[in-house]
C-alpha positions in Angstrom: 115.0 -58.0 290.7 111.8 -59.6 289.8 109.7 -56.6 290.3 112.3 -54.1 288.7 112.2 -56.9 285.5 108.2 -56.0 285.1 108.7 -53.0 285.7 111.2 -52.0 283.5 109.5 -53.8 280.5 106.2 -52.0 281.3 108.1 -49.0 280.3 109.2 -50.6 277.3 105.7 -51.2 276.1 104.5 -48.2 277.6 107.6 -46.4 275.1 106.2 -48.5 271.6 103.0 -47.1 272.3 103.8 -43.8 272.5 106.3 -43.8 269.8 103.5 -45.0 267.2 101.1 -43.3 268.1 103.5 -40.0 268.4 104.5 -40.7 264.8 101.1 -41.6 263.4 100.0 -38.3 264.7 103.0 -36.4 262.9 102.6 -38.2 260.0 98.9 -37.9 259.5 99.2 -33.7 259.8 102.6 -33.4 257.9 104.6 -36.5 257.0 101.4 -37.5 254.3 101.1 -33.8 252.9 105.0 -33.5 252.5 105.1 -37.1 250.7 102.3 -36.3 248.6 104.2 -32.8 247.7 107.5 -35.1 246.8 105.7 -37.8 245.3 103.4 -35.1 242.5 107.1 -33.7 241.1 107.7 -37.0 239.6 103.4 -36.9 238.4 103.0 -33.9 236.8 99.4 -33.0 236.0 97.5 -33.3 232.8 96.7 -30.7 231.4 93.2 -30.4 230.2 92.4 -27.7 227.8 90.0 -24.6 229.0 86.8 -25.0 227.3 86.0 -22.3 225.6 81.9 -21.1 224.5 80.3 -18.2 225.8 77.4 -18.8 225.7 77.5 -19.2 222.0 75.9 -22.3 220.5 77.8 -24.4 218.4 78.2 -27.8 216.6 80.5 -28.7 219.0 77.4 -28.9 222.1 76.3 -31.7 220.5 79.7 -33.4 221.7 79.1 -32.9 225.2 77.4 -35.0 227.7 74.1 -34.6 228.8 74.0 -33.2 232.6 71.2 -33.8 235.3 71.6 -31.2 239.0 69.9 -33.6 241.3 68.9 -31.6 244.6 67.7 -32.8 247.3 66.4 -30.3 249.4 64.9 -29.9 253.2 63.6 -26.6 254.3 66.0 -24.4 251.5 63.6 -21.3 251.3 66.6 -18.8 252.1 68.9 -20.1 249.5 66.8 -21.8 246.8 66.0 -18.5 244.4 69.7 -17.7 244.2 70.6 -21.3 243.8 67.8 -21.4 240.5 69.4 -18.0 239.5 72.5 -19.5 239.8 72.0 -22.8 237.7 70.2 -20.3 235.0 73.3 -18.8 234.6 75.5 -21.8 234.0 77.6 -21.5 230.5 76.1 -25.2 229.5 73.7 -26.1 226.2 70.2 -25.7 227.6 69.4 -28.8 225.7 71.9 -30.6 227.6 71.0 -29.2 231.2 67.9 -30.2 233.4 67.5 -30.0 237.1 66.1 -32.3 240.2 64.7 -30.3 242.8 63.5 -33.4 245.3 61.7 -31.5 248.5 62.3 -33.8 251.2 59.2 -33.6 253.4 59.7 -29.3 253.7 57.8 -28.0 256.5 59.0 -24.4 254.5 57.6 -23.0 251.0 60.6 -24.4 249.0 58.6 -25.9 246.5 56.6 -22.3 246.0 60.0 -20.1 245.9 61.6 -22.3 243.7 58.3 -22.3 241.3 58.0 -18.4 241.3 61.9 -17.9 240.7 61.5 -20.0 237.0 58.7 -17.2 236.3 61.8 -15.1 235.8 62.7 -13.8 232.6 66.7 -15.1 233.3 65.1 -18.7 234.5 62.3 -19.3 232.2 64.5 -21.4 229.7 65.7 -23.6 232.8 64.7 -26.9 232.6 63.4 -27.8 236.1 62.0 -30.5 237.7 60.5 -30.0 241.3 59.3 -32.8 243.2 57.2 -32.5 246.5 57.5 -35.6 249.1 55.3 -35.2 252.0 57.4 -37.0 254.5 61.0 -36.7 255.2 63.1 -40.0 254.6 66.7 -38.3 254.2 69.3 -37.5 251.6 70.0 -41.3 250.8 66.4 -42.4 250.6 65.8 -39.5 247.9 68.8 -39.8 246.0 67.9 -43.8 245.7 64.3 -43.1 244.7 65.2 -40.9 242.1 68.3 -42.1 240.5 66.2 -45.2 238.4 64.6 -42.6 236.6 67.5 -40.6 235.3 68.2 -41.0 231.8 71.5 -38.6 231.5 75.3 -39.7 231.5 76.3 -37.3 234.0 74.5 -36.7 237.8 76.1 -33.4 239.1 75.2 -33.2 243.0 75.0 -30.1 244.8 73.5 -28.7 247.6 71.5 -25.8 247.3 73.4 -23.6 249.4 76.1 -23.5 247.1 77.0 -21.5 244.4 78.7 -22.7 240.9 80.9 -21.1 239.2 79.7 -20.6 235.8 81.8 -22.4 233.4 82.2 -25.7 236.0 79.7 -27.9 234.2 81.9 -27.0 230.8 85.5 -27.8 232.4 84.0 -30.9 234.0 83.0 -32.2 230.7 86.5 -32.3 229.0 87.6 -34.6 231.7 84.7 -37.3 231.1 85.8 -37.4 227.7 88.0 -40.0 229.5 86.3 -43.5 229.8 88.2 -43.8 232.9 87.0 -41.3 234.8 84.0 -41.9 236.6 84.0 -38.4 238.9 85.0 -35.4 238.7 85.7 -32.8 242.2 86.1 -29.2 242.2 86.8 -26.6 245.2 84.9 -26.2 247.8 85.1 -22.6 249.8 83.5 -20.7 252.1 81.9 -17.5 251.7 82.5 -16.2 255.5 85.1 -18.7 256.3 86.9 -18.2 260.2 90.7 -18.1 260.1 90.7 -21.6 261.2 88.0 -23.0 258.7 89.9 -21.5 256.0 93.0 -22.5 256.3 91.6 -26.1 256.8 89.9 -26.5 253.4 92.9 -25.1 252.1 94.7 -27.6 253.4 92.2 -30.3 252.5 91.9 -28.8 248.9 95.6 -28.9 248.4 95.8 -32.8 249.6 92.4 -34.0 247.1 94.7 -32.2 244.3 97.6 -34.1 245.1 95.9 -37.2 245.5 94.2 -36.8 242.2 97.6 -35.9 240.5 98.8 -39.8 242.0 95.7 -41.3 240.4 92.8 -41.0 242.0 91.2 -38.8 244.9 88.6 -40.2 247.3 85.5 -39.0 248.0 84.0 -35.6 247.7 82.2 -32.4 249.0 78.5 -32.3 248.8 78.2 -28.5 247.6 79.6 -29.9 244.1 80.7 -33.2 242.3 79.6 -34.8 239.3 79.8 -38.8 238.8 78.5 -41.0 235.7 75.1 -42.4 235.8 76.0 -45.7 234.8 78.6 -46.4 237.6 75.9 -45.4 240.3 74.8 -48.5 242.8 72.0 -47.8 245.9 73.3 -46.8 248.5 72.7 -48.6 252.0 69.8 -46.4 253.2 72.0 -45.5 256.7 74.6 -44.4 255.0 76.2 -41.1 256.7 78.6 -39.5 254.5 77.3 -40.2 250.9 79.0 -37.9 249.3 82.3 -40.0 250.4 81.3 -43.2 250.2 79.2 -43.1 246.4 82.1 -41.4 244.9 84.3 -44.2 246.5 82.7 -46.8 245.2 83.2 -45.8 241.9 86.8 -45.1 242.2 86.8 -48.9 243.7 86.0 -50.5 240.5 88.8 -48.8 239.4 87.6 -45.6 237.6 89.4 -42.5 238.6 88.3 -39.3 240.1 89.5 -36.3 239.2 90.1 -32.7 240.3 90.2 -29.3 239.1 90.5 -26.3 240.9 88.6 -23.8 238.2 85.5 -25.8 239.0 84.4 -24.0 242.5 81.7 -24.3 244.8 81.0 -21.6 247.3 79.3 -22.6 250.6 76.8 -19.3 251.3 75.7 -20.6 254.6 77.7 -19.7 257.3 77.9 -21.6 260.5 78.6 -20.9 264.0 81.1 -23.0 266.4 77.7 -25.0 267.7 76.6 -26.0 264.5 79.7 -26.5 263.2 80.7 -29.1 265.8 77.3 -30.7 265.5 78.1 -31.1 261.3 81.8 -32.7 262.6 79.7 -35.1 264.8 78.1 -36.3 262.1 80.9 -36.7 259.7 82.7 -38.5 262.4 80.5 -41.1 262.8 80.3 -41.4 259.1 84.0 -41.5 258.7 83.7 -44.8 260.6 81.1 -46.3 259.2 82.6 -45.8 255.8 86.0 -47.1 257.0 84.0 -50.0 258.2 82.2 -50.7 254.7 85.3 -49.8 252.4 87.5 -52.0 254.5 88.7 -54.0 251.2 90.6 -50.7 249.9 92.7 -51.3 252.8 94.3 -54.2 250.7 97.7 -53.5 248.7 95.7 -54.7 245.6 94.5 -51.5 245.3 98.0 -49.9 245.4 98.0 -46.0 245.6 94.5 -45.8 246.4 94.8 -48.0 249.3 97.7 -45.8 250.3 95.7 -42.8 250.0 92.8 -43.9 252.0 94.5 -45.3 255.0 96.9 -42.2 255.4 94.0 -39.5 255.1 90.8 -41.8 256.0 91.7 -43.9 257.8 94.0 -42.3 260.0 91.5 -40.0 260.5 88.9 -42.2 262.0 91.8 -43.3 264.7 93.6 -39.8 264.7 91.4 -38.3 267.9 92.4 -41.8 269.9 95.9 -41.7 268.7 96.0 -38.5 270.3 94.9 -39.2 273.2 96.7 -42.3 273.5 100.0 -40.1 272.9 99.2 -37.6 275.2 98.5 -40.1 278.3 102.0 -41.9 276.9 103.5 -39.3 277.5 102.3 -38.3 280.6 103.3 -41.5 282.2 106.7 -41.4 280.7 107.6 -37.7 282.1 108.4 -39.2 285.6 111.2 -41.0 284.1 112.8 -38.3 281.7 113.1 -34.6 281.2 112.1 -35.2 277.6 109.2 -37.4 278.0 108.2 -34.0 280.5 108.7 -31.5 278.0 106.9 -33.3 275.3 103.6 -34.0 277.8 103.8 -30.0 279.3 104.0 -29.1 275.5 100.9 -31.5 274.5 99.0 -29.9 277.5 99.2 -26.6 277.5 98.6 -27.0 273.8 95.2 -28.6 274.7 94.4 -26.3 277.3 94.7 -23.2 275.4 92.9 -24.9 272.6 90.1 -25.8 275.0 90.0 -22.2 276.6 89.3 -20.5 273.4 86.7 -23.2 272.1 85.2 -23.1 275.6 84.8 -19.5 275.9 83.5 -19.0 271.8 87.2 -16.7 270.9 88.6 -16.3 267.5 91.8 -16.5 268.0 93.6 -13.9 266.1 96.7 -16.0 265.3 96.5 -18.0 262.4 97.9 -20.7 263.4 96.6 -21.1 266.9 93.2 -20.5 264.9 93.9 -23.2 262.7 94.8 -25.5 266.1 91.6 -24.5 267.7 89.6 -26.2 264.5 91.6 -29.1 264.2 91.5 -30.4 268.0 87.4 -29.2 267.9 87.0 -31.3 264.6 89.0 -34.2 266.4 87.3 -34.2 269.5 83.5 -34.4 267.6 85.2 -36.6 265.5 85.8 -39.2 268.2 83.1 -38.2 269.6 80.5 -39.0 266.6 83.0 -42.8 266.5 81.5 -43.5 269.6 78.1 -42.6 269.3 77.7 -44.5 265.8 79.2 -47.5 267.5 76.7 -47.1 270.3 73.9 -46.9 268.5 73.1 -43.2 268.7 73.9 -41.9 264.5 70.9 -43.4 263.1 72.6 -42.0 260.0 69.4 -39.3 259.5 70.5 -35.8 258.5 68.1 -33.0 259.8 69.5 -30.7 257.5 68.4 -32.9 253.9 66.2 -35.1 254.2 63.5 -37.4 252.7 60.0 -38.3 251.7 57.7 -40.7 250.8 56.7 -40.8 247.2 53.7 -38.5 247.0 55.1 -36.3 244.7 53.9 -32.8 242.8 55.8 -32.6 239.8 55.9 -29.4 237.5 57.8 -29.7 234.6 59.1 -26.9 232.4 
């Protein structure tokens, strides 16, 4: 009787276990998106009127804000001319508009291509700034070293693989007409997106919106985003993700962020499954540090933007263990009940496919089994990159942009 007792309240725990985590899994990929699709019908978006100029000066430039691109750069060479040609083109007062191009230790001739592409005719009346560091400190160390020195009231970040739509800068003005908004997000896309990389940015576009609609979004996508100078603090130089965690901070001392879909960025560098994973290793173990550092918008004080961040960030830090967690749950529970056998053979075979078609490099050509194959990949390097930040191994050092000590060549135009 004894024995039957334990066991029969092993189960019980052994059930709680795999109920939660069976429910936090469901709710993390569907419940949140369907609440946040009930919850924006009663928040209906305000509308901000489409700025209008064409390129036409006016009185009304001398209304907007002034605008600084800060780059930093490591080893850009392919993209940086089209980038420039890009920025030249932007439908922005050219007496409002200047440019940060911070070479982070480049072992490449950047510096040079970007020098001989504002020789062009179409770039000439670009005001750019390009700053040579001759070792390579990282992303975090630049944008610190630089940021005392900027004098404008809006920073707009973006990578130099990324293209910007031409009237972004414009539209993104009109909404910091708002004292209260201290960033502003646009939407990211991918030039040669896979089936499953597409309909995940989708997905993650379509949430930021919502979010946004309920007050605030968090964080926000390197290739674009645009943030006040005054509300800017240094960031802790191992800091992973800063493009989640300095927008964040803002939004903590209770400015909003905002979110319109006309202001795009479009990611020109395509990746392959390797490099891909390697990029989600790296975000993983940024997503825990940051859940680690903005622990204190966990607290109901902070009321829909501590709901926000723990159903989509923080969730997501756990989501890969949850998994697992249900998976093993449920594998236990099988020899007690046809259900609990169905559910585990369905988890399973799910995985195994999955791992078949990440294994073996194939596309699949289902949608939907291609949008599977991305998520489990993204959660497995994203548990993956948990552990090795909490091991030691993320020394929070991107390879891709990077930094330098300040021995700079600056050529001003």
């Amino acid at each position: 009787m004894r024995l039957r007792k334990y066991h029969n309240m092993d189960n019980t725990w052994i059930i709680w276990v795999t109920a939660v985590s069976t429910y936090l899994v469901i709710y993390h990929h569907l419940g949140y998106p369907l609440l946040l699709r009930v919850l924006v019908r009663y928040f209906p978006p305000k509308l901000i009127p489409s700025p209008t100029r064409s390129y036409n000066n006016t009185e009304s430039d001398n209304q907007l804000s002034s605008m600084v691109v800060l780059m930093p750069a490591y080893n850009e060479a392919k993209w940086i001319a089209d980038k420039i040609r890009n920025l030249s083109s932007l439908d922005y007062p050219s007496n409002k508009l200047c440019v940060i191009l911070a070479c982070d230790g480049c072992t490449d001739n950047t510096a040079y291509i970007a020098s001989e592409t504002l020789r062009e005719v179409t770039c000439q009346h670009l005001k750019m700034t390009i700053i040579e560091y001759e070792e390579n400190e990282g992303k975090v160390a630049v944008i610190n070293k630089i940021m005392p020195s900027i004098g404008d009231d809006i920073v707009v970040m973006s990578d130099v693989s990324a293209l910007i739509s031409v009237d972004a800068l414009l539209i993104a003005a009109t909404y910091f007409i708002d004292p209260l908004v201290g960033v502003v997000n646009g939407r990211y896309q991918l030039l040669y997106p896979s089936k499953g990389e597409k309909k995940y940015w989708e997905y993650q576009s379509t949430l930021q919106y919502q979010e946004a609609q309920l007050g605030s979004t968090l964080g926000a996508h390197g290739a674009l985003y645009l943030f006040r100078r005054s509300l800017f603090s240094p960031l802790e130089e191992d800091t992973i993700n800063d493009d989640f965690v300095l927008p964040t901070k803002i939004v903590a001392r209770g400015y909003r962020s905002s979110v319109d879909k006309a202001i795009c960025a479009i990611e020109l560098e395509p990746t392959n499954a390797n490099q891909n994973f390697k990029r989600r290793l790296r975000i993983g173990a940024g997503n825990y540090q940051q859940l680690l550092r903005l622990m204190n918008l966990l607290h109901p004080q902070h009321g829909g933007i501590a709901f926000t961040f723990i159903s989509g960030k923080a969730l997501r830090v756990v989501m890969p263990f949850l998994m697992l967690t249900a998976l093993l749950a449920w594998l236990w529970l099988a020899q007690y009940h046809i259900l609990f056998a169905v559910g585990a053979a369905l988890q399973s075979v799910t995985y195994i496919v999955v791992t078949f078609f990440v294994v073996c490099n194939i596309t699949p050509k289902n949608s939907l089994l291609a949008t599977l194959c991305y998520l489990v990949s993204s959660h497995t390097a994203n548990m993956l990159g948990a552990l090795r930040y909490i091991v030691g191994l993320e020394k929070g050092r991107w390879q891709r942009v990077c930094l330098p000590t300040y021995n700079s060549i600056e050529k001003k135009r």
